[in-house]
BAFI-115840 format. One record per residue (C-alpha): residue in three letters; x, y, z. Coordinates in steps of 0.05 Angstrom, whole numbers, plus 5000, padded with zeros to 4 digits. Example, Ala and Ser with C-alpha at 12.3 -4.5 7.8 and 13.67 -1.06 7.14 Angstrom:
<rs>
ALA524649105156/SER527349795143/
</rs>
This chain:
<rs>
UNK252787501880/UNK260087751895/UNK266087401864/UNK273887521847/UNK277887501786/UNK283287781750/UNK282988541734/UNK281488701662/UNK283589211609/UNK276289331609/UNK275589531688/UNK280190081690/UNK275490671680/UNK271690391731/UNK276490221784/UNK279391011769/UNK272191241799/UNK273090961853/UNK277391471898/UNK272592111903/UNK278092591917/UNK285392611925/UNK285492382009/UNK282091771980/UNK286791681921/UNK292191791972/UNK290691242013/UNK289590741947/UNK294991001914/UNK300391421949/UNK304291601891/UNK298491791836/UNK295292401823/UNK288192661820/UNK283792391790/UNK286391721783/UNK287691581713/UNK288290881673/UNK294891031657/UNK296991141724/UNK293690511744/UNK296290001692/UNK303690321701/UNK302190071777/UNK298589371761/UNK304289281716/UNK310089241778/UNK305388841811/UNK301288141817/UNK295587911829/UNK290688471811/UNK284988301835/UNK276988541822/UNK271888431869/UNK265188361820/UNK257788471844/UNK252188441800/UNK256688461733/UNK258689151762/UNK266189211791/UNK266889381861/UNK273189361891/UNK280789281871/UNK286288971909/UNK293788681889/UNK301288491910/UNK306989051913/UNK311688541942/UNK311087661936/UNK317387421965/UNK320787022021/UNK313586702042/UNK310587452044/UNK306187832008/UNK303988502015/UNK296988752000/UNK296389541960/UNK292189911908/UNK285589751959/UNK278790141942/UNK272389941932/UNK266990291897/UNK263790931943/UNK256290631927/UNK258389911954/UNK261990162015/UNK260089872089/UNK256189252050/UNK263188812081/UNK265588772003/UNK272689072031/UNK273388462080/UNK270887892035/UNK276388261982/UNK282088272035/UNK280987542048/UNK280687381984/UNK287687631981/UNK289787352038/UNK287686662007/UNK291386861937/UNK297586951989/UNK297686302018/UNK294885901960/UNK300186221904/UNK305686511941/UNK306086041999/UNK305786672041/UNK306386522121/UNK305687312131/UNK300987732098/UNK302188532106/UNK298189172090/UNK299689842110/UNK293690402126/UNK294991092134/UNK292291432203/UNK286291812167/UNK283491172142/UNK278891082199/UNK274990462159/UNK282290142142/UNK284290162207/UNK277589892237/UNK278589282185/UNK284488992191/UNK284188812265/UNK278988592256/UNK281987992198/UNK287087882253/UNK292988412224/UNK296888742286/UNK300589442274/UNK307989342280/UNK311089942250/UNK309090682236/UNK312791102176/UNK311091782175/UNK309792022101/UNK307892762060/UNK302692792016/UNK303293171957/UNK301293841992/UNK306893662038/UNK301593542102/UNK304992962141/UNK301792232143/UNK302491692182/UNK303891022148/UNK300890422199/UNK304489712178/UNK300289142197/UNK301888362191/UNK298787792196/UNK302287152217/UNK299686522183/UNK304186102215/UNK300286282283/UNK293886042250/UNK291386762249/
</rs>
């Protein structure tokens, strides 16, 4: 049975085997370095809210949280799930779980996430939960190859 709660002290080693190389930790975590480290993950849970687990079978499976909660928006980061639970729709049930933290704690009426162009299952996903690109940012990662940065939002308000 899947379920969400609160991240724990305790689920930080796990979460940080979750990106299998550095493209993957690049698209979790922009500004860390491989391999992800708990360090590097509770200095980034710690500017942020709503840190979220996504728990199968007493086993965590994906992470999720807020980089920005203001002005009736929220903004979805840190995403991953576990490489042995991925295509099993645990990413989607953990994105609208957020999306339901959003409206249920921030009173969000927009609800953003931003996937870079590499991430072929991001960017299959959030159409999919009714997000719609609306701005592109071009980025370097840290071997200075450059990135494209998709923005998507969705629009509560239109009953998306």
């Amino acid at each position: 049975m899947l379920f969400f709660r609160p991240v724990q002290e305790i689920d930080l080693k796990q979460i940080c085997t979750f990106p299998q190389d550095e493209r993957e930790l690049f698209f979790m975590f922009p500004k860390a370095h491989f391999p992800l480290t708990g360090k590097q993950l509770q200095d980034s849970i710690s500017m942020r809210i709503d840190s979220t687990v996504a728990v199968y079978d007493n086993t965590v499976v994906g992470f999720a949280n807020f980089y920005e909660w203001k002005n009736e928006k929220c903004s979805i980061g840190n995403v991953v799930i576990d490489p042995s639970h991925r295509g099993k729709g645990i990413g989607k049930k953990l994105i609208v779980e957020m999306i339901r933290l959003a409206k249920e704690h921030h009173q969000a009426n927009q609800i953003c996430v931003s996937c870079f162009h590499e991430n072929l299952e991001g960017l299959i996903l959030y159409p999919k939960l009714g997000f719609v690109p609306h701005a592109t940012e071009i980025r370097k990662d840290h071997a200075g190859n450059t990135k494209v940065l998709i923005h998507f939002s969705l629009d509560l308000k239109q009953g998306a």
